[in-house]
GULOLUM-110096 format. One record per atom (N, C-alpha, C, O): x, y, z; residue in one letter. Coordinates in steps of 0.02 Angstrom, whole numbers, plus 50000, padded with zeros to 5 digits. Atoms other than C-alpha are relative to their C-alpha. Example, Ala and Ser with C-alpha at 12.3 -4.5 7.8 and 13.67 -1.06 7.14 Angstrom:
BEGIN
500454994150000A506154977550390A500455006050000A500975005950033A499584994149997S506844994750357S499615005550037S499865011050045S
end
This chain:
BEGIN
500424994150000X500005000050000X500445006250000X500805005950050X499894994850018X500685017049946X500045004850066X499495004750093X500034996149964X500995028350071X499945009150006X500455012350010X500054994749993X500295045650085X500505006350014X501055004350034X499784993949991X500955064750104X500034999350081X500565000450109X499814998349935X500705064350281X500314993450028X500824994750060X499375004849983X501535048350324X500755002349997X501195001950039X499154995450010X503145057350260X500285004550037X500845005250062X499894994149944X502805072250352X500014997150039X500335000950076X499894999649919X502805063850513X500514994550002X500744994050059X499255000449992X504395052650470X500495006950008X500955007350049X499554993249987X505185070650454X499765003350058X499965008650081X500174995649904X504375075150627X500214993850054X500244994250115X499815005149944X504865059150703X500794999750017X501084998550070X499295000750016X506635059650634X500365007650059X500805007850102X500094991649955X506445080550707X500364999550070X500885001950092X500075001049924X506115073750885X500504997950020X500765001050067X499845007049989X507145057950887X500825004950017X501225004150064X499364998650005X508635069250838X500195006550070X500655007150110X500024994849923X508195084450971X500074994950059X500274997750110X500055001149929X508085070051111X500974996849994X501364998050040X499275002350000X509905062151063X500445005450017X500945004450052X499604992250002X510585081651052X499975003650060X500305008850065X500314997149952X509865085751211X500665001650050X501044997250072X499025000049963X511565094051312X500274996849991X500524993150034X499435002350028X512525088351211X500385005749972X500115009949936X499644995550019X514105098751187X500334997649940X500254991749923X499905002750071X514945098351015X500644996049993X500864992749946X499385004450000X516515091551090X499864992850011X500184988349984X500275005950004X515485077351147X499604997449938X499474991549932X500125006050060X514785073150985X500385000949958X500204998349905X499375001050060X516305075950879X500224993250039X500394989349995X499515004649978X517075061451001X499644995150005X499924989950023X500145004449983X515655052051005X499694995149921X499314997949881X500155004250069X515335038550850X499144999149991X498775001549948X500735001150035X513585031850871X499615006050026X499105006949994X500394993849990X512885047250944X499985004649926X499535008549912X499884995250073X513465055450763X499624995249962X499104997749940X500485005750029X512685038750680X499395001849986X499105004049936X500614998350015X511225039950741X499625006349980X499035005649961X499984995650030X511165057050692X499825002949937X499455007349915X499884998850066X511625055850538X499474994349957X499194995549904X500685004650015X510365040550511X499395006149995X499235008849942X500514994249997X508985053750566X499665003949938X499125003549909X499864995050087X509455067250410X500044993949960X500444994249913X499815004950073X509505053350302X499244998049997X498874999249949X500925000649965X507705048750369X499695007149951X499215007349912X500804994750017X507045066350323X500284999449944X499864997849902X499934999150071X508015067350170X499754996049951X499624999449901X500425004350005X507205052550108X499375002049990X499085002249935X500655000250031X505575056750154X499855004849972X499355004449936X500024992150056X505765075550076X499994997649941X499615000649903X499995000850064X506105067149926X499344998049983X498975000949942X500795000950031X504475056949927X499445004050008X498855002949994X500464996149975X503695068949981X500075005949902X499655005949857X500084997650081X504185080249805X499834996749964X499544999549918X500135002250047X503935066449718X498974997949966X498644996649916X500904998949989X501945066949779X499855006449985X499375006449947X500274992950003X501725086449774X500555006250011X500635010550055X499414994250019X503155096849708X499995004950050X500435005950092X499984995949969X502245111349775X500095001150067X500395006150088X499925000349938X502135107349944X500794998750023X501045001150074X499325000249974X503985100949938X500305007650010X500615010150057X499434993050027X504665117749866X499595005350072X499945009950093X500284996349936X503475126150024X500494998950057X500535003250101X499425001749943X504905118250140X500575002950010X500985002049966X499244995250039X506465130650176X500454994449991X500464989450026X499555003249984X507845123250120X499984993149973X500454989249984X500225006349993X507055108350062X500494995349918X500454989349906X499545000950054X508215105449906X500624999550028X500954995949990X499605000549977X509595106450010X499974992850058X500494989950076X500075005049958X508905092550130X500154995149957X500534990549972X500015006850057X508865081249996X500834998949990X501134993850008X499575001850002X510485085049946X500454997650052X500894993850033X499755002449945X511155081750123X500104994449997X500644991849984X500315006650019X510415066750112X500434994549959X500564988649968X499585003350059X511425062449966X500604999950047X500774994750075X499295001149980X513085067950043X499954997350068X500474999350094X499925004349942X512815057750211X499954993349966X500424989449971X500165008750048X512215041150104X500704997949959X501094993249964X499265002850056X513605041549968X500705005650009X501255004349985X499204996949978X514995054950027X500175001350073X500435006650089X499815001749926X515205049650219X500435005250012X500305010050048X499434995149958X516935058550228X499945005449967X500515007849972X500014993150006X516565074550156X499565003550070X499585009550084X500684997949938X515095075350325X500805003150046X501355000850058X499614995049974X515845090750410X499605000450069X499115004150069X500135001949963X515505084850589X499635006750046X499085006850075X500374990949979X515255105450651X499425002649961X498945005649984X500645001750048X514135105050508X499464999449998X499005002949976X500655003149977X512995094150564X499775003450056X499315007450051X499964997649949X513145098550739X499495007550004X498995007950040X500334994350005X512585117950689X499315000049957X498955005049957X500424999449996X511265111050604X499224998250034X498634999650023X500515000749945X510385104450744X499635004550022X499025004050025X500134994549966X510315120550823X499785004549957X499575009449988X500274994650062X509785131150669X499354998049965X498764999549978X500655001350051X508825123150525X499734994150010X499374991949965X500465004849975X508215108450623X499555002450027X499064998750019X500464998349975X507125119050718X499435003549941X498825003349945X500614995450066X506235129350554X499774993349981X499184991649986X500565006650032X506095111050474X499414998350042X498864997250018X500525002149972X505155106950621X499285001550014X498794997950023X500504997049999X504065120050635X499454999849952X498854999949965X500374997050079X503495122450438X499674990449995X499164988149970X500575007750015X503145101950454X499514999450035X498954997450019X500885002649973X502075101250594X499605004549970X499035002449960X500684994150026X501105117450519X499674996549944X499064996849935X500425007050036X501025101450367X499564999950016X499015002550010X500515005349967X500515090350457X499285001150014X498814998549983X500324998149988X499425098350542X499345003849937X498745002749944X500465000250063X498505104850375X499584994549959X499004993649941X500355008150017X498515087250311X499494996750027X499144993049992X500615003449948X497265081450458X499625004849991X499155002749958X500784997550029X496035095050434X499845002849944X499405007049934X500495003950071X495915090750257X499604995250007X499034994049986X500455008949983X495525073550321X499254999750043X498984994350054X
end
């Protein structure tokens, strides 16, 4: 069975959370030193980048409504197939930056998606 627009959106709000509760005081010296804490991390963004994609591939417009959302994708790419180019401060700063807008502009999705339904 096919999976819907909002299924996607709330992998990219689950991925959101999952990654705010791992990040949670965490300093950046502790996750430069720490392996699966960066892992799972980096699993996460690979998660939304993923579902950003299916998510354009259902409704362009709504993708291109996402900031940034062309850039997630490509993330996506360079964590999957260029590991050592992942610029560990990188990541790190975007926890604290454009993880929080993604989060916001999806649940405002989401939240649209259900009272269509």
């Amino acid at each position: 069975m096919a999976r819907d627009l909002s299924a996607y959106l709330q992998d990219v709000l689950d991925a959101c959370n999952s990654i705010q509760d791992v990040m949670s005081g965490v300093s950046l010296e502790d996750y430069r030193s720490t392996r699966a804490m960066r892992s799972a991390v980096e699993r996460e963004f690979i998660i939304i980048g993923e579902a950003l994609r299916r998510v354009r591939n259902l409704d362009e417009t709504l993708f291109s409504s996402i900031s940034n959302s062309h850039a997630i994708v490509d993330f996506r790419n360079l964590l999957a197939h260029d590991y050592g180019a992942v610029d560990d401060d990188a990541v790190f700063g975007l926890v604290y930056s454009d993880l929080i807008v993604l989060k916001a502009e999806v649940s405002e999705l989401l939240d649209d998606c259900h009272d269509a339904n």
